[in-house]
C-alpha positions, 0 to 999 in steps of 0.5 A: 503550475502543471498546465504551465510546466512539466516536472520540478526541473522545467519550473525551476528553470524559470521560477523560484519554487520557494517564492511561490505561495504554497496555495498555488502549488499541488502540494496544498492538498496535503494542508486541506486532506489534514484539515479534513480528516481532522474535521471527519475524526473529530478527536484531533489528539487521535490522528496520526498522519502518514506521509512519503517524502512529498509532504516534507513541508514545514507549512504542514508540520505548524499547521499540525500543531495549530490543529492539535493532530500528530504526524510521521512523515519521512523527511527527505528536507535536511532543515536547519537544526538548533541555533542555525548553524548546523543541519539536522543530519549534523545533529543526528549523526553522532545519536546513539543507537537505540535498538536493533529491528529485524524486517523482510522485505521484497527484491527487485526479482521479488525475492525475500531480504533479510535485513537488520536496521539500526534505530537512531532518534532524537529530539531537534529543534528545528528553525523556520526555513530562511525567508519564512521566520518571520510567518512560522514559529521554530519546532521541537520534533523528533528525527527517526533515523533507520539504517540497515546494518552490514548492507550487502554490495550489490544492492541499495541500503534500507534507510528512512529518516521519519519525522513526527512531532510524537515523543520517542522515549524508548526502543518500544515508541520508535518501532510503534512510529516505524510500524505506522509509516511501514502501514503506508505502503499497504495504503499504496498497495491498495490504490494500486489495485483501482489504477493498474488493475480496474484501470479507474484512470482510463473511465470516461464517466461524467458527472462528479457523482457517477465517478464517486459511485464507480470509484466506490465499487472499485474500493470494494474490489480493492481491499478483497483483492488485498485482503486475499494478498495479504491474508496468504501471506500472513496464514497460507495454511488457513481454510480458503473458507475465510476468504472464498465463497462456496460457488468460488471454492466449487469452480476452482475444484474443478479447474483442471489447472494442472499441478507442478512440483512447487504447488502447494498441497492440502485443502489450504488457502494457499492452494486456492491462491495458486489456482487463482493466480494461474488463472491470471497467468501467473506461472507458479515456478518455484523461484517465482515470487508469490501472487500479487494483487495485480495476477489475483486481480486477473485471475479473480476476473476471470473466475467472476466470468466463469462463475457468471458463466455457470449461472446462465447455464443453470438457468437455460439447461433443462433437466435435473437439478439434483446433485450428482454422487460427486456433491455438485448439481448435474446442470452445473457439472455439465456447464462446467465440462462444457466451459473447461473443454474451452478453458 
């Protein structure tokens, strides 16, 4: 379909998305990845999928039940509930509240929001869509309504309404299916890191398993670039052992990058991260948001160069390799002055 059109408008124009068959559109692949991480596993009754608005698909939602798999996917479909004669949303709207979840999330301007959501669930019974009753049967799922409370003017509401076939009995059930769908933007976070920061899309390999083997090592840079991302967040004050080597710890001590009032102090992780994403550009204002993987990507890149660097000095200068009063060895003390005169 997306060699013939582009976007949902221009195929609407001319054909009926709904007459035609779900193998012929790109949305199939949500059906065969839930067929193969089911084969992968294993233990179907052990899998949870999580999923955005794109695979609202009542097709899946059987085919999960047919395999005996789980799934929490944020519905933006608002399907036919009971008898037929009223919507789901017309169903949900008069469930009561079942508890209260403070969370913090991130502005525009990368600011921190504060808000308080209010947790709805209920159990629906959900017909086939009209012109598919007689291939799939009616469903019995759970509707996971989340809206903030008392939003503020000026800014969107939070508002997510999940569906999942798991049971949601108590305030403790809903928030563990809030959690899940919450985790899927750190899978977001991380393909992220291969597009816009390694810029897989742009490679030009051929064949088939040369990119497997590129797309491998970019999976590894990913989940280092987000586990120094998130590992700052969740414990700045840790030791930047945890996550730096000592060749990266040394270079970074020696980069005279300059301090700012708003810089953070001590031998933490948090420190090391500033100096990584000012090597990356980032400015390190005091109301600037903090590091993301895109500057700790750049930064990182350019530490990898100055470290790549300080090898083939050690390897090309003559002289002593001893180590001078101040713990780092001569030849590498020389490189490094000689690389910061030019940083």
């Amino acid at each position: 379909m997306r060699t013939k059109f582009k976007g949902t408008a221009a195929l609407k124009r001319l054909i009926n998305p709904t007459r035609v068959p779900i193998q012929d559109k790109e949305s199939v692949r949500w059906l065969d990845s839930l067929r193969q991480a089911v084969e992968l596993l294993g233990d179907p009754g052990r899998c949870v999928h999580v999923a955005d608005r794109e695979s609202d698909i009542y097709k899946m939602f059987c085919l999960s039940q047919d395999l005996g798999t789980h799934f929490v996917v944020r519905t933006c479909v608002n399907q036919l509930a009971g008898d037929g004669t009223h919507t789901a949303a017309a169903e949900t709207a008069g469930a009561r509240v079942r508890g209260l979840h403070r969370v913090e999330l991130r502005g525009a301007e990368g600011e921190a929001i504060h808000a308080v959501l209010e947790i709805h669930a209920r159990r629906v019974h959900l017909p086939p869509p009209i012109g598919k009753q007689r291939r799939y049967p009616a469903l019995d799922l759970t509707i996971l309504h989340v809206a903030e409370r008392n939003p503020p003017r000026g800014r969107k509401p939070v508002e997510w309404k999940l569906l999942t076939d798991l049971p949601v009995r108590s305030r403790r059930e809903a928030l563990k299916r809030i959690r899940w769908y919450a985790m899927r933007w750190k899978i977001e976070t991380f393909h992220q890191t291969p597009n816009s920061g390694c810029r897989a899309e742009e490679s030009r390999l051929r064949p088939a398993e040369r990119i497997a083997n590129f797309l491998a090592l970019f999976c590894i840079i990913a989940w280092r670039i987000l586990w120094l991302t998130l590992d700052h967040r969740a414990d700045p004050e840790a030791a930047p052992q945890t996550v730096l080597n000592p060749t990266e710890i040394a270079l970074l001590d020696r980069l005279a990058l300059g301090t700012k009032g708003g810089e953070p102090e001590g031998n933490t992780l948090a420190l090391y991260i500033n100096k990584i994403a000012r090597l990356g550009g980032h400015l390190g204002r005091s109301r600037d948001p903090p590091p993301g993987i895109i500057v700790l990507w750049r930064g990182l890149s350019r530490l990898a160069d100055i470290e790549l660097g300080v090898e083939i000095a050690e390897q090309t200068h003559c002289g002593s390799l001893k180590a001078s009063p101040d713990g780092y060895p001569r030849s590498m003390n020389q490189a490094k002055n000689n690389m910061l005169e030019r940083v």
